[in-house]
C-alpha positions, -999 to 999 in steps of 0.1 A, spaced: -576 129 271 -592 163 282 -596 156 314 -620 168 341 -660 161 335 -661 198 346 -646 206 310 -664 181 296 -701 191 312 -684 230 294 -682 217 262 -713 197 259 -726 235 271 -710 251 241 -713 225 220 -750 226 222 -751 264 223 -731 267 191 -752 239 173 -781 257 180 -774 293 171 -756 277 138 -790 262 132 -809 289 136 -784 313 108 -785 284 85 -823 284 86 -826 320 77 -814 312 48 -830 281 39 -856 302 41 -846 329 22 -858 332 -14 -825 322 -29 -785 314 -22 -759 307 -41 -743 274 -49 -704 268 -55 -679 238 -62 -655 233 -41 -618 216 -52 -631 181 -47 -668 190 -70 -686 189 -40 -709 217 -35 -710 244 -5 -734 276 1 -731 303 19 -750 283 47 -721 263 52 -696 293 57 -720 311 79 -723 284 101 -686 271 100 -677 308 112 -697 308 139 -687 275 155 -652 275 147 -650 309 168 -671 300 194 -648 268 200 -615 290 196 -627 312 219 -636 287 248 -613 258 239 -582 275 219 -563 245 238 -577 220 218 -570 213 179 -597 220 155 -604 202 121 -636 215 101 -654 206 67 -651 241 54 -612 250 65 -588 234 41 -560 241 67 -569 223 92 -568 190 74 -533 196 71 -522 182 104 -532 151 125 -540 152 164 -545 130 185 -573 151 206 -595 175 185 -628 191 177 -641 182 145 -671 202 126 -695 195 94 -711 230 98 -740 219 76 -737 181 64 -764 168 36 -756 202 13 -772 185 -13 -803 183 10 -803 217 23 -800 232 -21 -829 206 -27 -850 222 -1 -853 186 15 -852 192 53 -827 165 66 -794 187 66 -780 186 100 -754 206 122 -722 181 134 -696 189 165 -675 158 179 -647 158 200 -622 131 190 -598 114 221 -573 90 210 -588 83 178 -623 76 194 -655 103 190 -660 107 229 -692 136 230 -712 143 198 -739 168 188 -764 160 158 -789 194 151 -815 192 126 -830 226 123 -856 216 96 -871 192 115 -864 205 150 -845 169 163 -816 178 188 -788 149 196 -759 148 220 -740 128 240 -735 140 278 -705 135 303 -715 105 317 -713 81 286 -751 84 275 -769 101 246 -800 123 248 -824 135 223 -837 169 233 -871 185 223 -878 212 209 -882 243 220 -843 247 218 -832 281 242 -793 284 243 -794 287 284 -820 267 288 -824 227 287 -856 212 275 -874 180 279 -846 153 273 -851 117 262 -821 86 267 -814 73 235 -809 32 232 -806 13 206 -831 -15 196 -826 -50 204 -838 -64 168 -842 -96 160 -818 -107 127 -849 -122 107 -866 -90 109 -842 -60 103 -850 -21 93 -823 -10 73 -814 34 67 -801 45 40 -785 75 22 -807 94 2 -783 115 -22 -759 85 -20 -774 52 -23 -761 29 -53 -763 -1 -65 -732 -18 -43 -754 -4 -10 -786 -26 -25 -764 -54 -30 -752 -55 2 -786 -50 15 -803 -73 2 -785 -102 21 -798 -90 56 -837 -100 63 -852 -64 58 -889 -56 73 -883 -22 65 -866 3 42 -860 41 54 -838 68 34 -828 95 56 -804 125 47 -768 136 63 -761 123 98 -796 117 111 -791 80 98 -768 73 129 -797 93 151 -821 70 140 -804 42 151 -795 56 181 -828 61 191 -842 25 185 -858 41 146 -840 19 130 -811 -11 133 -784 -6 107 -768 16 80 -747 5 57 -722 33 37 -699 16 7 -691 50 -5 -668 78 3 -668 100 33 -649 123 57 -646 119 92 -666 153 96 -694 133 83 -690 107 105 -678 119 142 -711 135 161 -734 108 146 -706 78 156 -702 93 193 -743 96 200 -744 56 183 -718 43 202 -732 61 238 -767 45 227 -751 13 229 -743 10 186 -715 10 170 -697 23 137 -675 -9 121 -651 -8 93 -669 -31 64 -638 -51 56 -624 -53 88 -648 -50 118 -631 -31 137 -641 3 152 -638 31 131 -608 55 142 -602 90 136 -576 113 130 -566 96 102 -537 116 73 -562 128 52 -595 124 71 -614 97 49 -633 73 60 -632 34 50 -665 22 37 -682 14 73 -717 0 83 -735 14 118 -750 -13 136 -778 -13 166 -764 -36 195 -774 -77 184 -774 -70 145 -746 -92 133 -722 -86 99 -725 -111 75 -692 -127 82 -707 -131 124 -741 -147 103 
């Protein structure tokens, strides 16, 4: 563990700081008339957005935490060892969002403590919606505007308390397949909602929504911020076969297929 709340109330500091100004490059050029799109080694594709940002964070957090380990989207190297404690980054998760000009892209830092995401931050530039966790095991939306030094308006974040015959379900909106449907379609749905990058854990965090199913592949960059504000709001992030927890640090950083849960919802195997 880190330690002291005094680093921890520092990091939340710089987390939020860095989350912000990584926003704000990434949004100059969103806004710009064009960018250019790569493949990366797996396929996936990556922008110049994503390196700008991952510079910026990655030495912000070197220079305030070098002590602790860090593991980001955009630095093949650091997924070549595993930590126990570490800072993980998705400088700008939903890329296929941000090159279809859809706002739901969002900026993710986590800290990781014995396998478990302890403080989170989920930035969404495009739509100005600002997410963390703070040092005393609750989660906060923020509104805007966002000033580095200085802290606006805050709301807690809680999960809903749905009832089981009446369930709004989020979904991916680049990812969504036929298996997710399936899967769906044995809850008691009121409501459907399709949502980009990590603002599907943000949603349910803040009561928008009560579960999100994902049988499909993803890192634990994707994962970390969004699973650390869900579980502070009173959620939680399962393994789909398993029920268990998801943990990180895992060799290799994938994620199993997983479904996020507001507090009540039951798996089908509770049912």
């Amino acid at each position: 563990m880190i330690g002291a709340a005094v680093l921890k109330n520092h990091l939340v500091e710089i987390m939020r700081i860095l989350a912000i100004q990584a926003g704000d490059k990434i949004m100059e050029i969103y806004n710009s008339d064009d960018f250019d799109i790569r493949k990366k080694n797996d396929s996936s594709p990556v922008t110049v957005a994503d390196e700008v940002a991952d510079v910026l964070i990655s030495a912000g957090l070197k220079k305030y935490f070098p002590e602790i380990a860090l593991v980001t989207e955009e630095q093949a190297a650091s997924h070549a060892k595993c930590h126990s404690t570490f800072l993980i980054v998705d400088p700008l998760d939903g890329t296929k969002e941000f090159i279809n000009r859809r706002d739901e892209f969002t900026v993710n830092i986590a800290l990781i403590e014995n396998g478990v995401p302890t403080l989170g931050i989920v930035y969404a530039p495009a739509i100005k919606r600002l997410f963390y966790t703070s040092t005393n095991e609750t989660a906060v939306e923020e509104f805007p505007p966002f000033r580095e030094t200085d802290i606006g308006e805050q709301k807690p974040l809680h999960v809903g308390k749905p009832d089981n015959n009446s369930l709004i379900v989020v979904a991916s909106k680049s990812h969504r397949d036929q298996a997710t449907d399936k899967y769906i379609s044995n809850y008691k749905i009121r409501d459907s909602k399709s949502a980009g990058s990590s603002l599907k854990f943000c949603l349910l965090a803040a009561g928008e929504a009560d579960f999100y199913p994902r049988l499909g592949r993803t890192m634990e960059w994707d994962t970390a911020a969004g699973d650390a504000l869900l579980r502070a709001a009173g959620g939680r992030v399962v393994n789909f076969k398993t029920g268990e927890p998801l943990t990180y640090g895992k060799v290799g950083y994938e994620n199993p297929f997983f479904i996020a849960l507001a507090d009540g919802v039951k798996l089908l195997e509770d049912s």
